[in-house]
C-alpha positions in Angstrom: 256.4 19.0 203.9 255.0 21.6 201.5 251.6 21.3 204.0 253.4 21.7 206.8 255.0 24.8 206.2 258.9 23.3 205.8 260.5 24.4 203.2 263.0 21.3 201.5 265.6 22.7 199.6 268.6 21.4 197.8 271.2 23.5 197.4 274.5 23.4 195.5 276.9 25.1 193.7 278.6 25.7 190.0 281.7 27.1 190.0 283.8 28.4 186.5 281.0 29.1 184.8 282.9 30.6 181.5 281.2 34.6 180.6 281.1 34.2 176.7 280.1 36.8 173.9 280.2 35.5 170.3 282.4 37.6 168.1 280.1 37.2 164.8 276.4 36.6 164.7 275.2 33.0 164.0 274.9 32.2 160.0 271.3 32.7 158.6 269.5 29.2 158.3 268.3 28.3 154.9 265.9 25.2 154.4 266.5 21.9 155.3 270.4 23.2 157.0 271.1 23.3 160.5 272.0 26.7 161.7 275.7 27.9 162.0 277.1 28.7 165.1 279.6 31.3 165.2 283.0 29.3 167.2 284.9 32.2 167.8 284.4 34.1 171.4 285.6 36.6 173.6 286.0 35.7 177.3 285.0 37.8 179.8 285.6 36.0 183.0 283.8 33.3 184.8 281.4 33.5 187.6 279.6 30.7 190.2 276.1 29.9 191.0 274.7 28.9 194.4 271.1 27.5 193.6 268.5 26.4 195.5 265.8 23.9 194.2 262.6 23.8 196.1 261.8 20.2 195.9 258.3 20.3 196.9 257.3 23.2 194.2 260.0 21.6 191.5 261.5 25.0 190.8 264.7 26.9 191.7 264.2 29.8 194.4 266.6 32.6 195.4 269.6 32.0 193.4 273.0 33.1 193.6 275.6 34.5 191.0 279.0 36.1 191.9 282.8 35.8 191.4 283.6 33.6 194.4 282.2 30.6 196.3 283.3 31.3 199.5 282.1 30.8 203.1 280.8 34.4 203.1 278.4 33.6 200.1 277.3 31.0 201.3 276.3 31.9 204.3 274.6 35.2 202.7 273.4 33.1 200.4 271.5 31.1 202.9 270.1 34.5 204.6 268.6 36.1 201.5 267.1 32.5 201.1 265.3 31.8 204.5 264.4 36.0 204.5 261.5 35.0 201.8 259.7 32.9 205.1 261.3 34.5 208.0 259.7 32.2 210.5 259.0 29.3 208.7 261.3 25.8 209.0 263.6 25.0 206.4 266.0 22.1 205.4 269.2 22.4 203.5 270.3 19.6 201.7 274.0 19.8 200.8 276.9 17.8 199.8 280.0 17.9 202.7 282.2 21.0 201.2 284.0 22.6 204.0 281.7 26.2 203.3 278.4 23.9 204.4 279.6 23.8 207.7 281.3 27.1 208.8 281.5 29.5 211.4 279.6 32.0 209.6 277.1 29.2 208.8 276.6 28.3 212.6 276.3 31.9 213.3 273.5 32.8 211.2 271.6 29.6 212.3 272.3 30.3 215.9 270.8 33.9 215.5 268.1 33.2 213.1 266.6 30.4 215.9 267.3 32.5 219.0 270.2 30.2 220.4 271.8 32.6 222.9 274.1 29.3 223.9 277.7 30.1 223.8 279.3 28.7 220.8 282.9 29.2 221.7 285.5 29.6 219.6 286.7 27.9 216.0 289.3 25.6 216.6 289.9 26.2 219.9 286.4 24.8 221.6 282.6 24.2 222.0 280.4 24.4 218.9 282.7 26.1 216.8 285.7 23.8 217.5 285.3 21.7 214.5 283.8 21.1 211.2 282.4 18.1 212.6 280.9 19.9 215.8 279.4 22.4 213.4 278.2 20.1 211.3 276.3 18.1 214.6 275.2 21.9 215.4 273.8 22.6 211.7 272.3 19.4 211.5 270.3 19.3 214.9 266.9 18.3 214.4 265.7 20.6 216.9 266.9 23.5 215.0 264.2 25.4 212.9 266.9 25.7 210.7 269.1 23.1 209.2 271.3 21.3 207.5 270.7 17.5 206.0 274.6 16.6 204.7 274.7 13.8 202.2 277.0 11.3 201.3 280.5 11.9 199.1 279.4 11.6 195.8 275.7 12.0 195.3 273.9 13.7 192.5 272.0 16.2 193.0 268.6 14.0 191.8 269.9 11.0 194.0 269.5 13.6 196.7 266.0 14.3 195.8 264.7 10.4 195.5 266.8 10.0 199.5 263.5 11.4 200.5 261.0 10.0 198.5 
């Protein structure tokens, strides 16, 4: 894929990441003891991670941190990601969380390919009537853009060996 120009990415999230600062510095090592880690901390929050991990390069590209996973960060997410290759193809692989297959999400892909289609209206009717009709919409091969949603359950390596 990498030769082609297509860019495969992985992409999931880690929500609750726990802020933590130490209250006392770690107890000096003296031979032959295993250092001392200081247990006592002050919490300052938590935070989520959107990552994306190129599989043909093997590293992580254009990552995500803020308080919230919402549909709104993902979806900007997804734009700061496909702005390093503008023009270039790219493939999403994601797990089936409701944010994977929003409105927003449809939106961006729409604009980013030049679909000037009419996508109608969420809930009500046409692409945007459903997850599942967004999902089809996300996931059309066509697209130069798209989404690959994998089964309930997977790991993120499982995910990786699907396409090798």
């Amino acid at each position: 894929m990498l030769e082609q120009g297509i860019h495969l990415i992985s992409t999931d999230e880690m929500t609750g990441i726990q802020a933590l600062e130490r209250l006392f510095p770690n107890k000096r090592i003296k031979p032959k003891q295993v250092e001392k880690i200081e247990f006592e901390y002050e919490r300052h929050g938590t935070l989520s991670l959107i990552a994306n991990w190129d599989v043909a390069r093997g590293k992580v590209v254009s990552p995500s941190i803020g308080p919230t996973r919402t549909e709104q960060d993902f979806s900007e997410h997804i734009q700061r990601t496909i702005k390093i290759d503008e023009k270039a193809e790219w493939i999403f692989i994601v797990d089936k969380l409701n944010t994977h297959k929003s409105e927003s999400l449809v939106k961006l892909v729409a604009e980013s390919c030049g679909i000037t289609i009419d996508l109608g209206r969420k809930g009500k009717e046409g692409i945007l009537q459903s997850m599942d009709s967004r999902a089809d919409f996300l996931s059309d091969e066509s697209h130069r853009i798209r989404f690959v949603y994998i089964p309930k359950y997977t790991s993120w390596l499982n995910q990786i060996e699907c396409w090798f």
